[in-house]
KOLKENU-161366 format. One record per residue: residue number from 1; x, y, z of N, C-alpha, C, O in turn. Coordinates in nm, 3 decimals, padded with zeros to 5 digits. Layout:
residues N
num=NUM | n_px=X | n_py=Y | n_pz=Z | ca_px=X | ca_py=Y | ca_pz=Z | c_px=X | c_py=Y | c_pz=Z | o_px=X | o_py=Y | o_pz=Z
...
***
This chain:
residues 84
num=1 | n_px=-07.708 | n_py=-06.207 | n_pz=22.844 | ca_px=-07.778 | ca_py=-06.098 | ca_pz=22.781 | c_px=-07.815 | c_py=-06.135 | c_pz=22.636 | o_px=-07.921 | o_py=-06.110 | o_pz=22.578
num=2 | n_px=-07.720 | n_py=-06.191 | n_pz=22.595 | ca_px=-07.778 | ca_py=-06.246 | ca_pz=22.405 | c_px=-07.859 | c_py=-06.366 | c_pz=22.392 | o_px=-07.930 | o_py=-06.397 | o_pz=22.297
num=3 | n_px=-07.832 | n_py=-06.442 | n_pz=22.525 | ca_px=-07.962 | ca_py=-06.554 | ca_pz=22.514 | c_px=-08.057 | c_py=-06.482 | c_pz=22.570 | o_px=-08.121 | o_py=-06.578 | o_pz=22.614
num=4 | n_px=-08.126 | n_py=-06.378 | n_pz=22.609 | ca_px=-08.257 | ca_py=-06.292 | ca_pz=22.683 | c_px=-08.263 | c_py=-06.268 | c_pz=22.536 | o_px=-08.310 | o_py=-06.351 | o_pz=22.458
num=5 | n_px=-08.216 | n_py=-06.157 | n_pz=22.500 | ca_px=-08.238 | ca_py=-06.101 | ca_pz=22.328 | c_px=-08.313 | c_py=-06.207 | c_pz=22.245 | o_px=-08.433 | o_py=-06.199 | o_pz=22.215
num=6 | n_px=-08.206 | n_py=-06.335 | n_pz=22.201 | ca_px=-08.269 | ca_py=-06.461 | ca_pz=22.173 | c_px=-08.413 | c_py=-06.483 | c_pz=22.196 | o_px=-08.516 | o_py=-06.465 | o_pz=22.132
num=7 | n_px=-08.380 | n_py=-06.529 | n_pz=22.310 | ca_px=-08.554 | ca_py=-06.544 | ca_pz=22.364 | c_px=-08.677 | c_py=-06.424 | c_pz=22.348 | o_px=-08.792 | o_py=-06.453 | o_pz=22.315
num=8 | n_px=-08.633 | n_py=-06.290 | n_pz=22.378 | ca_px=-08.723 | ca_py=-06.217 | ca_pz=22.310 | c_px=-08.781 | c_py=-06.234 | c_pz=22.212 | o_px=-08.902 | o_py=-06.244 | o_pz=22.189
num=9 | n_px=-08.644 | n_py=-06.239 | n_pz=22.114 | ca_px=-08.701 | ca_py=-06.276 | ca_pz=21.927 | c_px=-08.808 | c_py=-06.310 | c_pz=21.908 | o_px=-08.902 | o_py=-06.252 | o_pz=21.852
num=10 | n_px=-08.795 | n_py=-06.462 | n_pz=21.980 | ca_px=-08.843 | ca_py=-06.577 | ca_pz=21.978 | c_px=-08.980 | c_py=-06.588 | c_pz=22.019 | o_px=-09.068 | o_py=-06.655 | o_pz=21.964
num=11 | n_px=-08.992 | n_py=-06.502 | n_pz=22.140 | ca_px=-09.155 | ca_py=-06.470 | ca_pz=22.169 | c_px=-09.217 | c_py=-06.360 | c_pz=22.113 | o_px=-09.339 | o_py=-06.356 | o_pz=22.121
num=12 | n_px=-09.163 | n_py=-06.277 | n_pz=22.064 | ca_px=-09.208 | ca_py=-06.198 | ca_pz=21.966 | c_px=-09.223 | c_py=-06.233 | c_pz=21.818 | o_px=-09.263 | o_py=-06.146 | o_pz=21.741
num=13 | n_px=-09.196 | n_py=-06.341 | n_pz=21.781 | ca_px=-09.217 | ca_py=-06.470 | ca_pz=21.663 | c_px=-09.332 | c_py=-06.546 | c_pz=21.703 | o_px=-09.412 | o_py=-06.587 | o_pz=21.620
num=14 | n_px=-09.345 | n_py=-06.567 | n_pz=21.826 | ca_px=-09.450 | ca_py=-06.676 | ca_pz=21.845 | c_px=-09.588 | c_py=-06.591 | c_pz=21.929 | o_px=-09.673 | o_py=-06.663 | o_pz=21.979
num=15 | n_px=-09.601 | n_py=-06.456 | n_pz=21.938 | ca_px=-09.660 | ca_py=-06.388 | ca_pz=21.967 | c_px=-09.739 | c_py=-06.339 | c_pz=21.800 | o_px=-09.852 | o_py=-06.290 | o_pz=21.794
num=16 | n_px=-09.667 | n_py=-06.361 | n_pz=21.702 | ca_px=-09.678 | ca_py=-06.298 | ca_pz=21.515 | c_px=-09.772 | c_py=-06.461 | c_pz=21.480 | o_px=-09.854 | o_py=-06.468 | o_pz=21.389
num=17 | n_px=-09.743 | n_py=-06.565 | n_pz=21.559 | ca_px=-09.829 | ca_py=-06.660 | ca_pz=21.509 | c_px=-09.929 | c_py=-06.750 | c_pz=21.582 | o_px=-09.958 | o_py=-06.863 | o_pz=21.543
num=18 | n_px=-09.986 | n_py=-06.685 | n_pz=21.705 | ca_px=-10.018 | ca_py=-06.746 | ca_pz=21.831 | c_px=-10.148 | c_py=-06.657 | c_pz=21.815 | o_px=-10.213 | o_py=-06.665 | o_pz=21.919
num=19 | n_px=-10.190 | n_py=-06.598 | n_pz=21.746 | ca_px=-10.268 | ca_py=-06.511 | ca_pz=21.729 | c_px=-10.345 | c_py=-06.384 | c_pz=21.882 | o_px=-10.457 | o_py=-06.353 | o_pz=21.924
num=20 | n_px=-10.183 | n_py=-06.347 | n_pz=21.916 | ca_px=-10.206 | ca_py=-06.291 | ca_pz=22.063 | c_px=-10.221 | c_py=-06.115 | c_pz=21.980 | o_px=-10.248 | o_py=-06.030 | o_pz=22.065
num=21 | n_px=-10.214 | n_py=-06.080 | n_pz=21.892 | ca_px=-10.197 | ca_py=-06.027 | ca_pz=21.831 | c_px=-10.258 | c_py=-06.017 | c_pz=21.690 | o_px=-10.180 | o_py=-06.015 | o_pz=21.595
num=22 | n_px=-10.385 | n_py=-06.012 | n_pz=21.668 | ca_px=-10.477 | ca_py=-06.058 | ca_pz=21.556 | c_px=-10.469 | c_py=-05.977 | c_pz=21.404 | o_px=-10.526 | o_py=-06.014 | o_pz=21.301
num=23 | n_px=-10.400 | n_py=-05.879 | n_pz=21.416 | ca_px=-10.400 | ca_py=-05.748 | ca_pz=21.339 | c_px=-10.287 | c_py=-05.833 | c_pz=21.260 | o_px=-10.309 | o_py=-05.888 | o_pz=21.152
num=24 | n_px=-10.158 | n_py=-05.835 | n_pz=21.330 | ca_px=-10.047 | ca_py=-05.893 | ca_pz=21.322 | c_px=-10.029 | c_py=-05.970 | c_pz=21.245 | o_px=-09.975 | o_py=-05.967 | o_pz=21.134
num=25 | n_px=-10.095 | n_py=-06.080 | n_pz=21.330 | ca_px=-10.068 | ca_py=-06.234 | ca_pz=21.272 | c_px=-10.159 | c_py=-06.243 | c_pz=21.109 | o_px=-10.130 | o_py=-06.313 | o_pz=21.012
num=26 | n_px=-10.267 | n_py=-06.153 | n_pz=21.124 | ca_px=-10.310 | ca_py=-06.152 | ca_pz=20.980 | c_px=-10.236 | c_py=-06.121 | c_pz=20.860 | o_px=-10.216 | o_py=-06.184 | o_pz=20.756
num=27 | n_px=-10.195 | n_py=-05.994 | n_pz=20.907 | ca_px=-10.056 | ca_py=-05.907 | ca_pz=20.795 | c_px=-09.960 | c_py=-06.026 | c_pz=20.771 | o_px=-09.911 | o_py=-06.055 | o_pz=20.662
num=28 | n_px=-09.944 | n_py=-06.073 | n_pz=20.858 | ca_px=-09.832 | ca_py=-06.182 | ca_pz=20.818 | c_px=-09.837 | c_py=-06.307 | c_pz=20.758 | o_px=-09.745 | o_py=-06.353 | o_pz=20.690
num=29 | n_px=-09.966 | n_py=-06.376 | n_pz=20.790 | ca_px=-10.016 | ca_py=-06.492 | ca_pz=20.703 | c_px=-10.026 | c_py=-06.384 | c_pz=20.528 | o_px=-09.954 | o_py=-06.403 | o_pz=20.430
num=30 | n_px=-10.097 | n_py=-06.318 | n_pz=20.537 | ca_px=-10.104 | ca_py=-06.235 | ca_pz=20.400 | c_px=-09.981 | c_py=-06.218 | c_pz=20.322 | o_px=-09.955 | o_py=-06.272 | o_pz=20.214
num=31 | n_px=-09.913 | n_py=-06.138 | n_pz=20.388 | ca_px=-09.735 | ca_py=-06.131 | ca_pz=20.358 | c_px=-09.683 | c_py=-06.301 | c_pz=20.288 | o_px=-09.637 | o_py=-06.348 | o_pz=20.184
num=32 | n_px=-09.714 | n_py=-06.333 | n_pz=20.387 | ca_px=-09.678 | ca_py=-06.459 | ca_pz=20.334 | c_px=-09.698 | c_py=-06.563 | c_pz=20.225 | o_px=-09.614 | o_py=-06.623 | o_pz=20.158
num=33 | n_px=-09.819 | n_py=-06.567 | n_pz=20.225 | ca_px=-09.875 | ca_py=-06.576 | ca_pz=20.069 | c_px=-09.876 | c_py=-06.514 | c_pz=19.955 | o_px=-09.912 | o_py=-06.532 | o_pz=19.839
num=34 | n_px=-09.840 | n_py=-06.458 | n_pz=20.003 | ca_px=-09.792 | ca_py=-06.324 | ca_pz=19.859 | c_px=-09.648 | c_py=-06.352 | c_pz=19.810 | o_px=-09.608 | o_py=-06.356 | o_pz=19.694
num=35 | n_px=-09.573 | n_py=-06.373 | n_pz=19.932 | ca_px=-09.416 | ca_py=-06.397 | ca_pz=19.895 | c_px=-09.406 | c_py=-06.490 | c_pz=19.860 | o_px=-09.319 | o_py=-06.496 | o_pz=19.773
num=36 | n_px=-09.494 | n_py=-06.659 | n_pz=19.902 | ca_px=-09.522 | ca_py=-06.759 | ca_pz=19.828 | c_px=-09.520 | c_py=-06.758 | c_pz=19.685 | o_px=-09.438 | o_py=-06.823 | o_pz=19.619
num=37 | n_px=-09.602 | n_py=-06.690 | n_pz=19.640 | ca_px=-09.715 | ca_py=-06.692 | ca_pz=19.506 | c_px=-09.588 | c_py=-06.602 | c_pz=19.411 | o_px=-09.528 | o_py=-06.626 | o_pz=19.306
num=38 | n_px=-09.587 | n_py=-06.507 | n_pz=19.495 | ca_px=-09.386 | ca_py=-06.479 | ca_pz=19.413 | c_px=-09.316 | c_py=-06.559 | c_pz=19.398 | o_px=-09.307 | o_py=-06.599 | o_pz=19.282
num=39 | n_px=-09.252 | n_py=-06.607 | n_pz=19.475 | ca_px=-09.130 | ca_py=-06.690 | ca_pz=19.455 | c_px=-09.167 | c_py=-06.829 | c_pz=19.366 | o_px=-09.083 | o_py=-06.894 | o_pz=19.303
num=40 | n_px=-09.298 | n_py=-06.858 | n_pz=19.374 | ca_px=-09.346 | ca_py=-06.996 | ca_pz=19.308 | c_px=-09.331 | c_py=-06.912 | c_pz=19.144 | o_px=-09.253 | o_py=-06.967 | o_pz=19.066
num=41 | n_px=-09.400 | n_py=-06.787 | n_pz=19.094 | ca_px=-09.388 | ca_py=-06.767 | ca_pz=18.931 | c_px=-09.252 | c_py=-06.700 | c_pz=18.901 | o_px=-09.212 | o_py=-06.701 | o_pz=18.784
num=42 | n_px=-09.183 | n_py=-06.644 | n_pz=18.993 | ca_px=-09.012 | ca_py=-06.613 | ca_pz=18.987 | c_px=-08.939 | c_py=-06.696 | c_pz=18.948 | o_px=-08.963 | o_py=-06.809 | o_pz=18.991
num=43 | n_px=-08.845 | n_py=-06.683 | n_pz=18.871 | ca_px=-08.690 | ca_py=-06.776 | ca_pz=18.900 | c_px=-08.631 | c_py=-06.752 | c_pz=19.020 | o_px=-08.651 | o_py=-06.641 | o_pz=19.069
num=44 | n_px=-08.561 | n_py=-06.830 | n_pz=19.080 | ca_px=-08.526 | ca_py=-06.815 | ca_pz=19.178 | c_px=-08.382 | c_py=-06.669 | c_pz=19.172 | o_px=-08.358 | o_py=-06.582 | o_pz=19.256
num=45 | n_px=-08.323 | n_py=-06.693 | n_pz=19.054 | ca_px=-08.182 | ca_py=-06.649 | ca_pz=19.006 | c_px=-08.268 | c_py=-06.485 | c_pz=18.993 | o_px=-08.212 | o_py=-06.379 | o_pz=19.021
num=46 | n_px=-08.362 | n_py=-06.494 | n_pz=18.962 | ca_px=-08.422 | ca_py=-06.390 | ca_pz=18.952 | c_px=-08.445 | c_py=-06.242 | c_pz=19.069 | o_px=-08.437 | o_py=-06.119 | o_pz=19.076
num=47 | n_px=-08.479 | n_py=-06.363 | n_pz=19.145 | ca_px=-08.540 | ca_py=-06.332 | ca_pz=19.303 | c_px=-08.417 | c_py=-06.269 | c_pz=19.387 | o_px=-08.430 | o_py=-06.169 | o_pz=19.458
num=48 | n_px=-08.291 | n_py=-06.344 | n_pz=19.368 | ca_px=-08.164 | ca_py=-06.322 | ca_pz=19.437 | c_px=-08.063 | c_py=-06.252 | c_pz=19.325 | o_px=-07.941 | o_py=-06.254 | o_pz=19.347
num=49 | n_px=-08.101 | n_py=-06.207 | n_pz=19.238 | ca_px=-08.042 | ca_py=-06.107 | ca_pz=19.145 | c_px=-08.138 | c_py=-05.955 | c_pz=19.254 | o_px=-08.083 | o_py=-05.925 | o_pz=19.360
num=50 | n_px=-08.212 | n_py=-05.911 | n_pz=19.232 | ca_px=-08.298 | ca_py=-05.837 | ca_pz=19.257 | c_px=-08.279 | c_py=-05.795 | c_pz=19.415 | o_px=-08.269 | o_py=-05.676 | o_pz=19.446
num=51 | n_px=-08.276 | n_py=-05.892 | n_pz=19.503 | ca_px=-08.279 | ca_py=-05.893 | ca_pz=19.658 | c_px=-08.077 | c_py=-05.843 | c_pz=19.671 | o_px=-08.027 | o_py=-05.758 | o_pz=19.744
num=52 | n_px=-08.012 | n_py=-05.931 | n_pz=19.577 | ca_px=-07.867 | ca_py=-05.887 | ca_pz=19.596 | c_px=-07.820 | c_py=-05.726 | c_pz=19.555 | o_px=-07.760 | o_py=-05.656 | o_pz=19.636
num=53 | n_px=-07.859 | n_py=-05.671 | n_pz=19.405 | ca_px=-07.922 | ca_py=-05.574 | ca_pz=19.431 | c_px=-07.923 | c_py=-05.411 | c_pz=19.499 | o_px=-07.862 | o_py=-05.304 | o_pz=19.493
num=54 | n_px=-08.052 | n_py=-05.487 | n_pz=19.577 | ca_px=-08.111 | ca_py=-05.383 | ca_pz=19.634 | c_px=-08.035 | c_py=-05.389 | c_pz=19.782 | o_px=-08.046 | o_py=-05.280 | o_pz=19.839
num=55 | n_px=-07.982 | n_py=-05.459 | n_pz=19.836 | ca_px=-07.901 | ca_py=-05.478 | ca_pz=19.984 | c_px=-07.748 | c_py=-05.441 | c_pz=19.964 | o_px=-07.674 | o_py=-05.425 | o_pz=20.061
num=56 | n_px=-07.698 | n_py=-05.428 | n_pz=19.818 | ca_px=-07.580 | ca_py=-05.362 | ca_pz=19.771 | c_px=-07.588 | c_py=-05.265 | c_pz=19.724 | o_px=-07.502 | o_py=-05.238 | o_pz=19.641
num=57 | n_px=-07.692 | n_py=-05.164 | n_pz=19.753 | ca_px=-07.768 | ca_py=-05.020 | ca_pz=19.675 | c_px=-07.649 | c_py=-04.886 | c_pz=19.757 | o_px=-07.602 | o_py=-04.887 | o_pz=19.871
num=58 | n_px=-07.630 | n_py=-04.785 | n_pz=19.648 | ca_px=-07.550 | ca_py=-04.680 | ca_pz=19.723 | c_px=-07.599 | c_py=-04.639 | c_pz=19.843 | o_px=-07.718 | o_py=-04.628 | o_pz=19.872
num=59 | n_px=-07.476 | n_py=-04.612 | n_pz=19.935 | ca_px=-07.547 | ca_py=-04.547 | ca_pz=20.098 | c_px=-07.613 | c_py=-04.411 | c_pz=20.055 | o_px=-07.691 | o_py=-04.387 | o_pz=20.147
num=60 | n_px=-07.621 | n_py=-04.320 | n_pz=19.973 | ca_px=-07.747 | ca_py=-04.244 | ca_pz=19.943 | c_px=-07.826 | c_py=-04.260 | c_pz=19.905 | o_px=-07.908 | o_py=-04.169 | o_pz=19.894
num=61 | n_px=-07.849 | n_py=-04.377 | n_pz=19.866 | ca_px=-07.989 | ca_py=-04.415 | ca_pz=19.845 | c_px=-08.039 | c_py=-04.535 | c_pz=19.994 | o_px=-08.130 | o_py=-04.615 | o_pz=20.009
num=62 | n_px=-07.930 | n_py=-04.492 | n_pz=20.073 | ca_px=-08.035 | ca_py=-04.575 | ca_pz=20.168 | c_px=-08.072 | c_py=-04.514 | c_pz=20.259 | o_px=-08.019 | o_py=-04.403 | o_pz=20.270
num=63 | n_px=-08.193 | n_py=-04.561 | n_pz=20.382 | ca_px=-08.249 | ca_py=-04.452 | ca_pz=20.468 | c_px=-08.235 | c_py=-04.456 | c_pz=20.599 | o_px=-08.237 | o_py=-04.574 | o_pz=20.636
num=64 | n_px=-08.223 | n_py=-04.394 | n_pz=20.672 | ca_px=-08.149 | ca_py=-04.381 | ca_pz=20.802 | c_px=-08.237 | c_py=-04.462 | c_pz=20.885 | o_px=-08.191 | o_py=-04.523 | o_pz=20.981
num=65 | n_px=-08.392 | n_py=-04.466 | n_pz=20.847 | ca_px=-08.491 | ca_py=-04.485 | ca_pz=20.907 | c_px=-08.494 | c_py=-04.651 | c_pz=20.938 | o_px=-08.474 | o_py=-04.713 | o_pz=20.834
num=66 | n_px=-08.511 | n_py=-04.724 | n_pz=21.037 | ca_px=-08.534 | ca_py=-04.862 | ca_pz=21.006 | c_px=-08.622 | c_py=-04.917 | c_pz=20.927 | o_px=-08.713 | o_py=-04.840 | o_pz=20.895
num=67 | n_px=-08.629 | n_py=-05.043 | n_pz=20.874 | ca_px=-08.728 | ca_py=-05.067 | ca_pz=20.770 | c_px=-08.863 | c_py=-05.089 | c_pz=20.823 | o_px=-08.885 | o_py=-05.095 | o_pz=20.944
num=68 | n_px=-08.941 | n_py=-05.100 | n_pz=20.744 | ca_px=-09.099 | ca_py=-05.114 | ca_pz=20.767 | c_px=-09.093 | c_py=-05.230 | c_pz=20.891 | o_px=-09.120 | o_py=-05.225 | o_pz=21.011
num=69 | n_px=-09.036 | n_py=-05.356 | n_pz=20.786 | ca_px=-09.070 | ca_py=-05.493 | ca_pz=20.853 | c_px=-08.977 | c_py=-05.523 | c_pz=21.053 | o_px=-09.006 | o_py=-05.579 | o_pz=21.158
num=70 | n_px=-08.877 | n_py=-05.452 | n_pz=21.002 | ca_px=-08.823 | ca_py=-05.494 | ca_pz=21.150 | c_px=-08.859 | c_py=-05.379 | c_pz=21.239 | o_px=-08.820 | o_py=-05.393 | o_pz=21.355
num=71 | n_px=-08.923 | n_py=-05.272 | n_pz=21.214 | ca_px=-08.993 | ca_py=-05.170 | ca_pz=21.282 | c_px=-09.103 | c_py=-05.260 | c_pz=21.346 | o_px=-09.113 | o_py=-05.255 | o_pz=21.469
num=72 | n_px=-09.179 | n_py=-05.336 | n_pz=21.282 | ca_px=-09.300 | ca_py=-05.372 | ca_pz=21.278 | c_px=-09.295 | c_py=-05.542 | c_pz=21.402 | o_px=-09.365 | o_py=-05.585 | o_pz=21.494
num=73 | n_px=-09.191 | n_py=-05.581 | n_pz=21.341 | ca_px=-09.141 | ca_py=-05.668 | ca_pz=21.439 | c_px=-09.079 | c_py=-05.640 | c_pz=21.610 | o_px=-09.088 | o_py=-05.719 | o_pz=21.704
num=74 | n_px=-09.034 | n_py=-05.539 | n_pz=21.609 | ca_px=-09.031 | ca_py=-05.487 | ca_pz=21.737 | c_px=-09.099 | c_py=-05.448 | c_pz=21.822 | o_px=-09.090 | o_py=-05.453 | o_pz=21.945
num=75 | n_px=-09.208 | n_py=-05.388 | n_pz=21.719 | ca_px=-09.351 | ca_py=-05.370 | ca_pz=21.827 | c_px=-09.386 | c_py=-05.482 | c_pz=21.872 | o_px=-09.387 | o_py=-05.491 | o_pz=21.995
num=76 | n_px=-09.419 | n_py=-05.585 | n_pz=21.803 | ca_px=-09.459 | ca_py=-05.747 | ca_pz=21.843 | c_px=-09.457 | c_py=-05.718 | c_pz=22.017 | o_px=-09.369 | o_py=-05.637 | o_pz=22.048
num=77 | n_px=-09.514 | n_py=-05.754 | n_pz=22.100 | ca_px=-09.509 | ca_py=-05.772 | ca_pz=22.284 | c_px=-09.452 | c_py=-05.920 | c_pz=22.307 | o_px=-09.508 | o_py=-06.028 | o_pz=22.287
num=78 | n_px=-09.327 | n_py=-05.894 | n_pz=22.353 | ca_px=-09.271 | ca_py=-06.022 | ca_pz=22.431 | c_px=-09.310 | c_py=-06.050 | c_pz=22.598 | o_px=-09.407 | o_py=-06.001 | o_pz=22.654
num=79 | n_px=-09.251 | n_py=-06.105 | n_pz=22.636 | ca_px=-09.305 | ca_py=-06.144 | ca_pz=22.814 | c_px=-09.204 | c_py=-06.073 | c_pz=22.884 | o_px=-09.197 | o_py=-06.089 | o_pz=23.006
num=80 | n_px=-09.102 | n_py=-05.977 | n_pz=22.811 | ca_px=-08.988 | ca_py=-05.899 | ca_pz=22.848 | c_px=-09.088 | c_py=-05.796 | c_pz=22.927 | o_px=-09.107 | o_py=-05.769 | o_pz=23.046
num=81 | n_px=-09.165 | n_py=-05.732 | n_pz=22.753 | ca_px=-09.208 | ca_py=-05.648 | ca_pz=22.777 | c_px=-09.340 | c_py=-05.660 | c_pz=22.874 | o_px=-09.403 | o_py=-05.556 | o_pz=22.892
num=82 | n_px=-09.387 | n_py=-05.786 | n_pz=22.939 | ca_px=-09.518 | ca_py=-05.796 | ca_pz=23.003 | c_px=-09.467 | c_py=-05.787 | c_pz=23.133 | o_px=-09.537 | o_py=-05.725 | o_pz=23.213
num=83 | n_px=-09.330 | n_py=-05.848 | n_pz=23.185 | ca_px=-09.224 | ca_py=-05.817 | ca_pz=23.284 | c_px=-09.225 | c_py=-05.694 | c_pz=23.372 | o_px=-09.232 | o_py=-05.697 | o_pz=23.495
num=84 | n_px=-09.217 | n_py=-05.583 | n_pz=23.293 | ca_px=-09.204 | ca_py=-05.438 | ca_pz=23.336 | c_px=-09.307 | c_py=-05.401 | c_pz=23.391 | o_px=-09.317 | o_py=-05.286 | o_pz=23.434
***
């Protein structure tokens, strides 16, 4: 069952860059260059001050809701989901 999960991931990763999914794979080349172009004028100490942070933030300030990005990743279509 955790190597199926695995493998889902995995085609739902290569579904984000296979361009089966054009909307997708755009947001994410974009995303990506952006986080590039950050981290290149950041300090790094900077980057992981900030990211440490915000992932150690009070549980009232956090939201029940899942986040944008792994929301967004789940939609992704695996061959799980072409299966059904």
């Amino acid at each position: 069952m955790v190597v199926g999960d695995i493998a889902t991931q995995g085609e739902r990763f290569q579904a984000l860059l296979s361009w089966r999914v054009p909307r997708a794979t755009c947001f994410f080349v974009i995303l990506c260059l952006v986080a590039a172009l950050v981290l290149y004028v950041t300090p790094f100490k900077i980057v992981a001050l900030v990211g440490g942070m915000f992932r150690m933030r009070q549980p009232k300030f956090r939201s029940k809701m899942p986040s944008a990005p792994s929301n967004f990743f789940r939609k992704l279509p695996s061959k799980a989901d072409m299966m059904l």
